[in-house]
C-alpha positions as CSV (number, residue, x, y, z in Angstrom):
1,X,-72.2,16.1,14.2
2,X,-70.9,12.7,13.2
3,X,-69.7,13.7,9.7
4,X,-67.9,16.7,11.0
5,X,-65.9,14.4,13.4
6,X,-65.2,11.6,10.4
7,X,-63.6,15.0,8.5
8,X,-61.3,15.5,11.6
9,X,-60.2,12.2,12.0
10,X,-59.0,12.0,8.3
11,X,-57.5,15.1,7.3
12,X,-54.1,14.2,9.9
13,X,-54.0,10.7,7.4
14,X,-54.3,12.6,4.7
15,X,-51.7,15.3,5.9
16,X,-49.5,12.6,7.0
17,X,-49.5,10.8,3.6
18,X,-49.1,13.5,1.7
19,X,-45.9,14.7,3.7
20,X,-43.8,11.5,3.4
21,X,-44.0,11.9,-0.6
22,X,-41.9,15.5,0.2
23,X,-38.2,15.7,-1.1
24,X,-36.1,16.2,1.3
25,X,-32.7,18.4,0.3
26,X,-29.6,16.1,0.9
27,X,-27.3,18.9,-0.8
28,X,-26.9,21.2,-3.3
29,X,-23.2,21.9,-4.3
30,X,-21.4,23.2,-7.2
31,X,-18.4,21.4,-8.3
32,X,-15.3,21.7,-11.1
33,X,-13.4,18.6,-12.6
34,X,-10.2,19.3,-14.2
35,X,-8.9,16.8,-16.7
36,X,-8.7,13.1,-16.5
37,X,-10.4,14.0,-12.9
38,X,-12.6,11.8,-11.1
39,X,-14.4,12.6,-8.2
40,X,-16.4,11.0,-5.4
41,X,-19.5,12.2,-3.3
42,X,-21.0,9.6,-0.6
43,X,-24.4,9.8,1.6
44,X,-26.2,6.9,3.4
45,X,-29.7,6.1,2.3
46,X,-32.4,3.9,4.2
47,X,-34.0,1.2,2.4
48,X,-36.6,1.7,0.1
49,X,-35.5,5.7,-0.6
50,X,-36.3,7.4,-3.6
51,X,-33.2,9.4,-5.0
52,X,-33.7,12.4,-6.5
53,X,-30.9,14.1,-9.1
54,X,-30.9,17.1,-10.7
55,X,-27.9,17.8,-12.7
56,X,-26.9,21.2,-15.0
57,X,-23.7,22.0,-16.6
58,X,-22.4,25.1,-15.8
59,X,-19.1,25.3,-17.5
60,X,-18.3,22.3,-20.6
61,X,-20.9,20.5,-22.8
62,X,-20.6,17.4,-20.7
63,X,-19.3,15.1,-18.6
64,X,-17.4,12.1,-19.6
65,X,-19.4,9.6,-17.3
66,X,-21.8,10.0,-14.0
67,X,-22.4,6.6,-11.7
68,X,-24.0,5.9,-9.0
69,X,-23.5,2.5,-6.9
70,X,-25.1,1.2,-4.0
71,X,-23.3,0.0,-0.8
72,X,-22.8,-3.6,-2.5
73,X,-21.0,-1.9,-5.3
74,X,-23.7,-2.8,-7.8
75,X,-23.8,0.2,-10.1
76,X,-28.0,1.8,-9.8
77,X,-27.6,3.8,-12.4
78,X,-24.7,5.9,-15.1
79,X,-24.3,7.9,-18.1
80,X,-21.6,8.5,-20.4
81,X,-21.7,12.3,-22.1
82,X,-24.2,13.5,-19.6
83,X,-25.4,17.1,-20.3
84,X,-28.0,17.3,-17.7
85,X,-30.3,15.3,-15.9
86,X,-33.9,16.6,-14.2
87,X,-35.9,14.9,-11.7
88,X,-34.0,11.6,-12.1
89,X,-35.2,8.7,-9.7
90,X,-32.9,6.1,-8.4
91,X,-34.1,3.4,-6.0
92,X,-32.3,2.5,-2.8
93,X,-32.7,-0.9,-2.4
94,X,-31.2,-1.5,0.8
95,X,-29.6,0.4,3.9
96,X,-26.2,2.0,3.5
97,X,-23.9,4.8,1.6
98,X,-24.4,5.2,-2.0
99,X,-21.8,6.5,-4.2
100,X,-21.7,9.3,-7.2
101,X,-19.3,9.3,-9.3
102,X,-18.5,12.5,-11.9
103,X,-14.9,11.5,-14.4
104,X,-14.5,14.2,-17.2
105,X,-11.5,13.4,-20.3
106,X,-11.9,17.0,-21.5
107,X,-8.9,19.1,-21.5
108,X,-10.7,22.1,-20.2
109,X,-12.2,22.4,-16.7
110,X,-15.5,20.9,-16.2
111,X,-18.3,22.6,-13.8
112,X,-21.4,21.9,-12.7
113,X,-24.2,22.1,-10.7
114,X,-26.1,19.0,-8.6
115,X,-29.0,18.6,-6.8
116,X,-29.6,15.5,-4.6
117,X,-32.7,14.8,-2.3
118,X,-34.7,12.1,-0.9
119,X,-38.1,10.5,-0.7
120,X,-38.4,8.6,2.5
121,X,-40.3,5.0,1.9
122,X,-42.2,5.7,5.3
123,X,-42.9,8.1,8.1
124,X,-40.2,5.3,10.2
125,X,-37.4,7.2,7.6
126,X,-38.6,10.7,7.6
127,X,-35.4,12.1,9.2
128,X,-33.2,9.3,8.6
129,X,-29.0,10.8,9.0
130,X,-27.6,10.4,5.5
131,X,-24.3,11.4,6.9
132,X,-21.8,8.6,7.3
133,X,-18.0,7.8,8.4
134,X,-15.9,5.2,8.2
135,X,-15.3,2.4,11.3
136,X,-12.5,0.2,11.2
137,X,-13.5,-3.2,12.3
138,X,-10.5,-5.8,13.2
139,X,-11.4,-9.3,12.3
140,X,-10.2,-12.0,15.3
141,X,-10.1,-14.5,12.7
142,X,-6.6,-14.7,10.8
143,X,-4.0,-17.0,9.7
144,X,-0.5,-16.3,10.5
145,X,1.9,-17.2,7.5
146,X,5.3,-15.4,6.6
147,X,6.3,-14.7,2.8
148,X,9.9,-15.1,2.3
149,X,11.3,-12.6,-0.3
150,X,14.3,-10.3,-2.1
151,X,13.8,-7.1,-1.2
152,X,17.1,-5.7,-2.8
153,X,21.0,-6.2,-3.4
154,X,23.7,-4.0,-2.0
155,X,27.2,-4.3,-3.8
156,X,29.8,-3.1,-1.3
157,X,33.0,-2.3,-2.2
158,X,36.4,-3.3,-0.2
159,X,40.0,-3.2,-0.4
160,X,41.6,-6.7,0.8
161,X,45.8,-6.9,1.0
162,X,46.9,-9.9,-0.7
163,X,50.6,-11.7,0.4
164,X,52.1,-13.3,-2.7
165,X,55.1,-15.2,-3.4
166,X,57.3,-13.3,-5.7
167,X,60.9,-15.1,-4.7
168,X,62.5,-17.7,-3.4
169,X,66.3,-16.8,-2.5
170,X,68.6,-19.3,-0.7
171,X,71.7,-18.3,1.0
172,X,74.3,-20.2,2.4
173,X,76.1,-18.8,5.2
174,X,79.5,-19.9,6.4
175,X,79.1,-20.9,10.3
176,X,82.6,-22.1,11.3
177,X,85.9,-21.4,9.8
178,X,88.8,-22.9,11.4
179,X,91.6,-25.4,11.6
180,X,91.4,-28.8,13.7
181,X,93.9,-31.1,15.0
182,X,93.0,-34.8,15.1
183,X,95.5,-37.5,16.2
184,X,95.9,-40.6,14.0
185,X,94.3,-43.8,14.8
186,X,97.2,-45.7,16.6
187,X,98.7,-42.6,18.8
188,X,98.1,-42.5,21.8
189,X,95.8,-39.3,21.9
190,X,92.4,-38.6,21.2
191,X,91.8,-39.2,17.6
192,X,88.2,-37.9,17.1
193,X,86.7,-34.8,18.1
194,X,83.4,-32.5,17.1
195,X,82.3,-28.8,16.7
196,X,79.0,-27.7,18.6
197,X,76.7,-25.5,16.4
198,X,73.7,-24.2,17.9
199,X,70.6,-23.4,14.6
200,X,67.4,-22.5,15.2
201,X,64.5,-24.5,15.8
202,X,63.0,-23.7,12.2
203,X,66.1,-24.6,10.2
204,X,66.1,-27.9,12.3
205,X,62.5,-28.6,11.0
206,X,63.5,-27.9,7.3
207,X,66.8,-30.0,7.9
208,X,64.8,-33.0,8.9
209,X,62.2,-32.6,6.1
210,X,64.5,-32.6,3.6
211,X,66.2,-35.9,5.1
Protein backbone atom coordinates (compact mmCIF):
# COMPACT_ATOMS: atom_id res chain seq x y z
CA UNK A 1 0.00 0.00 0.00
CA UNK A 2 2.78 2.43 0.56
CA UNK A 3 4.67 1.82 -2.69
CA UNK A 4 1.54 2.28 -4.66
CA UNK A 5 1.04 5.75 -3.06
CA UNK A 6 5.05 6.79 -3.59
CA UNK A 7 4.13 5.86 -7.59
CA UNK A 8 1.23 8.42 -7.39
CA UNK A 9 2.88 11.03 -5.83
CA UNK A 10 5.77 10.97 -8.51
CA UNK A 11 4.30 10.39 -11.76
CA UNK A 12 2.56 14.41 -11.67
CA UNK A 13 6.74 15.50 -11.11
CA UNK A 14 7.52 13.41 -13.61
CA UNK A 15 4.61 14.64 -16.04
CA UNK A 16 5.35 18.06 -15.02
CA UNK A 17 9.08 17.93 -15.96
CA UNK A 18 8.72 16.31 -18.87
CA UNK A 19 6.10 18.97 -20.18
CA UNK A 20 8.21 22.13 -19.66
CA UNK A 21 10.99 20.60 -22.14
CA UNK A 22 7.84 20.82 -24.99
CA UNK A 23 8.29 23.28 -27.95
CA UNK A 24 5.95 25.57 -27.97
CA UNK A 25 4.94 26.94 -31.80
CA UNK A 26 5.63 30.81 -31.88
CA UNK A 27 4.86 30.76 -35.78
CA UNK A 28 5.23 29.25 -38.80
CA UNK A 29 5.23 31.58 -41.88
CA UNK A 30 6.32 31.56 -45.32
CA UNK A 31 8.03 34.55 -46.62
CA UNK A 32 9.59 36.11 -50.20
CA UNK A 33 12.62 38.65 -50.32
CA UNK A 34 12.97 40.46 -53.47
CA UNK A 35 16.38 41.98 -54.23
CA UNK A 36 18.61 43.95 -52.00
CA UNK A 37 15.46 43.29 -49.52
CA UNK A 38 15.75 43.06 -45.90
CA UNK A 39 13.26 42.15 -43.65
CA UNK A 40 12.39 42.10 -40.03
CA UNK A 41 10.29 39.64 -37.71
CA UNK A 42 10.16 40.50 -33.78
CA UNK A 43 8.68 38.31 -30.67
CA UNK A 44 9.37 38.82 -26.97
CA UNK A 45 11.09 35.98 -25.20
CA UNK A 46 11.39 35.40 -21.27
CA UNK A 47 14.66 34.94 -19.76
CA UNK A 48 16.34 31.83 -19.95
CA UNK A 49 14.11 30.53 -23.28
CA UNK A 50 15.36 28.18 -25.58
CA UNK A 51 14.89 29.29 -29.34
CA UNK A 52 14.12 26.92 -31.66
CA UNK A 53 14.60 27.64 -35.80
CA UNK A 54 13.91 25.70 -38.43
CA UNK A 55 14.68 27.16 -41.72
CA UNK A 56 14.02 25.60 -45.58
CA UNK A 57 14.44 27.35 -48.88
CA UNK A 58 11.70 27.11 -50.91
CA UNK A 59 12.52 29.23 -53.85
CA UNK A 60 16.68 30.43 -54.40
CA UNK A 61 19.76 28.43 -53.11
CA UNK A 62 20.18 30.89 -50.19
CA UNK A 63 20.00 33.66 -48.40
CA UNK A 64 22.49 36.33 -48.36
CA UNK A 65 22.56 36.65 -44.34
CA UNK A 66 20.07 35.49 -41.36
CA UNK A 67 20.60 37.41 -37.76
CA UNK A 68 19.16 37.25 -34.83
CA UNK A 69 19.72 39.95 -31.88
CA UNK A 70 18.58 40.20 -28.51
CA UNK A 71 16.73 43.21 -26.93
CA UNK A 72 20.28 44.83 -26.15
CA UNK A 73 21.18 44.67 -29.84
CA UNK A 74 23.85 42.13 -29.21
CA UNK A 75 23.65 39.86 -32.25
CA UNK A 76 22.89 35.70 -30.60
CA UNK A 77 23.50 34.34 -33.52
CA UNK A 78 23.84 34.78 -37.95
CA UNK A 79 24.73 33.27 -41.11
CA UNK A 80 25.87 34.41 -44.33
CA UNK A 81 24.63 31.98 -47.41
CA UNK A 82 22.24 30.12 -45.27
CA UNK A 83 20.59 27.24 -47.16
CA UNK A 84 18.74 25.78 -44.24
CA UNK A 85 18.87 25.40 -40.73
CA UNK A 86 17.17 22.35 -38.43
CA UNK A 87 16.57 22.33 -34.83
CA UNK A 88 18.82 25.41 -34.26
CA UNK A 89 19.06 26.57 -30.54
CA UNK A 90 19.50 30.11 -29.50
CA UNK A 91 19.53 31.09 -25.88
CA UNK A 92 17.58 34.02 -24.56
CA UNK A 93 19.50 35.49 -22.06
CA UNK A 94 17.34 37.97 -20.69
CA UNK A 95 13.59 39.36 -20.92
CA UNK A 96 12.54 41.22 -24.01
CA UNK A 97 11.88 41.15 -28.12
CA UNK A 98 14.36 39.46 -30.11
CA UNK A 99 14.94 40.23 -33.64
CA UNK A 100 15.33 38.02 -37.02
CA UNK A 101 16.66 39.37 -39.63
CA UNK A 102 16.58 37.70 -43.48
CA UNK A 103 18.70 40.29 -46.36
CA UNK A 104 18.99 38.49 -49.77
CA UNK A 105 21.58 40.41 -52.82
CA UNK A 106 20.15 37.91 -55.38
CA UNK A 107 18.51 39.36 -58.42
CA UNK A 108 15.75 36.85 -58.35
CA UNK A 109 13.10 36.56 -55.61
CA UNK A 110 14.00 34.68 -52.60
CA UNK A 111 11.43 32.31 -50.59
CA UNK A 112 11.35 30.53 -47.78
CA UNK A 113 10.02 28.71 -45.15
CA UNK A 114 10.60 29.26 -41.09
CA UNK A 115 9.75 27.67 -38.15
CA UNK A 116 10.14 29.39 -34.72
CA UNK A 117 9.22 27.88 -31.21
CA UNK A 118 10.17 28.02 -27.69
CA UNK A 119 11.32 26.03 -24.67
CA UNK A 120 10.20 27.74 -21.60
CA UNK A 121 13.20 27.66 -18.76
CA UNK A 122 10.37 26.82 -16.12
CA UNK A 123 6.75 26.05 -15.47
CA UNK A 124 6.74 30.17 -14.15
CA UNK A 125 7.17 30.78 -18.32
CA UNK A 126 5.03 28.10 -19.73
CA UNK A 127 2.59 30.49 -21.45
CA UNK A 128 4.62 33.49 -21.38
CA UNK A 129 2.91 36.30 -24.38
CA UNK A 130 5.71 36.55 -27.01
CA UNK A 131 3.65 39.27 -28.60
CA UNK A 132 4.87 42.77 -28.19
CA UNK A 133 4.26 46.57 -29.22
CA UNK A 134 5.79 49.54 -29.01
CA UNK A 135 5.30 52.32 -25.91
CA UNK A 136 6.47 55.65 -26.20
CA UNK A 137 7.94 56.79 -23.05
CA UNK A 138 8.68 60.84 -22.64
CA UNK A 139 11.72 61.49 -20.69
CA UNK A 140 11.03 64.72 -18.03
CA UNK A 141 14.66 65.24 -18.13
CA UNK A 142 15.89 67.63 -21.08
CA UNK A 143 17.90 70.48 -21.81
CA UNK A 144 16.53 73.27 -23.84
CA UNK A 145 19.15 74.75 -26.40
CA UNK A 146 18.29 76.43 -29.85
CA UNK A 147 20.60 75.73 -33.05
CA UNK A 148 20.87 78.68 -35.16
CA UNK A 149 21.07 77.75 -38.92
CA UNK A 150 20.61 78.60 -42.97
CA UNK A 151 17.88 76.85 -44.04
CA UNK A 152 17.87 78.40 -47.65
CA UNK A 153 18.27 81.70 -49.98
CA UNK A 154 15.49 83.21 -51.94
CA UNK A 155 16.69 85.69 -54.77
CA UNK A 156 13.77 88.04 -55.56
CA UNK A 157 13.64 90.00 -58.33
CA UNK A 158 12.40 93.89 -58.47
CA UNK A 159 12.11 96.72 -60.69
CA UNK A 160 13.33 100.09 -58.86
CA UNK A 161 12.90 103.70 -61.04
CA UNK A 162 16.04 105.54 -60.85
CA UNK A 163 15.96 109.77 -61.25
CA UNK A 164 19.17 110.84 -62.95
CA UNK A 165 20.61 113.99 -63.95
CA UNK A 166 20.95 114.13 -67.65
CA UNK A 167 20.95 118.27 -68.08
CA UNK A 168 21.51 121.23 -66.73
CA UNK A 169 19.88 124.15 -68.81
CA UNK A 170 19.93 127.86 -67.61
CA UNK A 171 17.64 130.45 -68.97
CA UNK A 172 17.57 133.90 -68.48
CA UNK A 173 14.41 135.51 -68.74
CA UNK A 174 13.80 139.19 -69.31
CA UNK A 175 11.60 140.59 -66.28
CA UNK A 176 11.26 144.35 -67.00
CA UNK A 177 11.65 146.29 -70.09
CA UNK A 178 11.07 149.88 -69.93
CA UNK A 179 12.25 153.41 -70.00
CA UNK A 180 12.93 155.55 -66.64
CA UNK A 181 13.18 159.06 -65.94
CA UNK A 182 15.60 160.21 -63.20
CA UNK A 183 16.28 163.85 -62.38
CA UNK A 184 19.89 165.03 -62.00
CA UNK A 185 21.49 165.48 -58.81
CA UNK A 186 21.11 169.44 -58.28
CA UNK A 187 17.28 169.77 -59.61
CA UNK A 188 15.05 170.15 -57.63
CA UNK A 189 13.09 166.77 -58.14
CA UNK A 190 13.49 163.40 -57.04
CA UNK A 191 16.69 162.08 -58.48
CA UNK A 192 16.59 158.31 -57.51
CA UNK A 193 13.99 155.95 -57.89
CA UNK A 194 13.59 151.87 -57.93
CA UNK A 195 11.63 149.01 -59.70
CA UNK A 196 9.77 146.37 -57.45
CA UNK A 197 10.18 142.71 -58.63
CA UNK A 198 8.56 140.16 -56.85
CA UNK A 199 10.86 136.17 -57.43
CA UNK A 200 10.12 133.27 -55.86
CA UNK A 201 11.27 132.05 -52.64
CA UNK A 202 13.61 129.29 -54.41
CA UNK A 203 15.39 131.75 -56.74
CA UNK A 204 15.93 133.94 -53.66
CA UNK A 205 17.73 130.97 -51.98
CA UNK A 206 19.98 130.29 -55.03
CA UNK A 207 20.54 134.20 -55.29
CA UNK A 208 21.95 134.34 -51.92
CA UNK A 209 24.08 131.16 -52.25
CA UNK A 210 25.71 132.22 -55.04
CA UNK A 211 26.61 135.67 -53.16
Amino acid sequence: MVKKLLVLLLLPLSFSSFGSNEPILITESAIQISFDETKEILFSFAEGDEILIDLEMVKGKHLKEFQISGPSSNTLFSEYKLKSLTGKKVKAREKGVYSFKFYSSSLTNRAFKITISRIPANDQTMHFNTDWRWETQRDTVYIPYTIDSITGYNTILYTENVKELIEIKREEDLLVDKNQRVHSYFNENESSTFLLINLPQRLLQIYAKKE
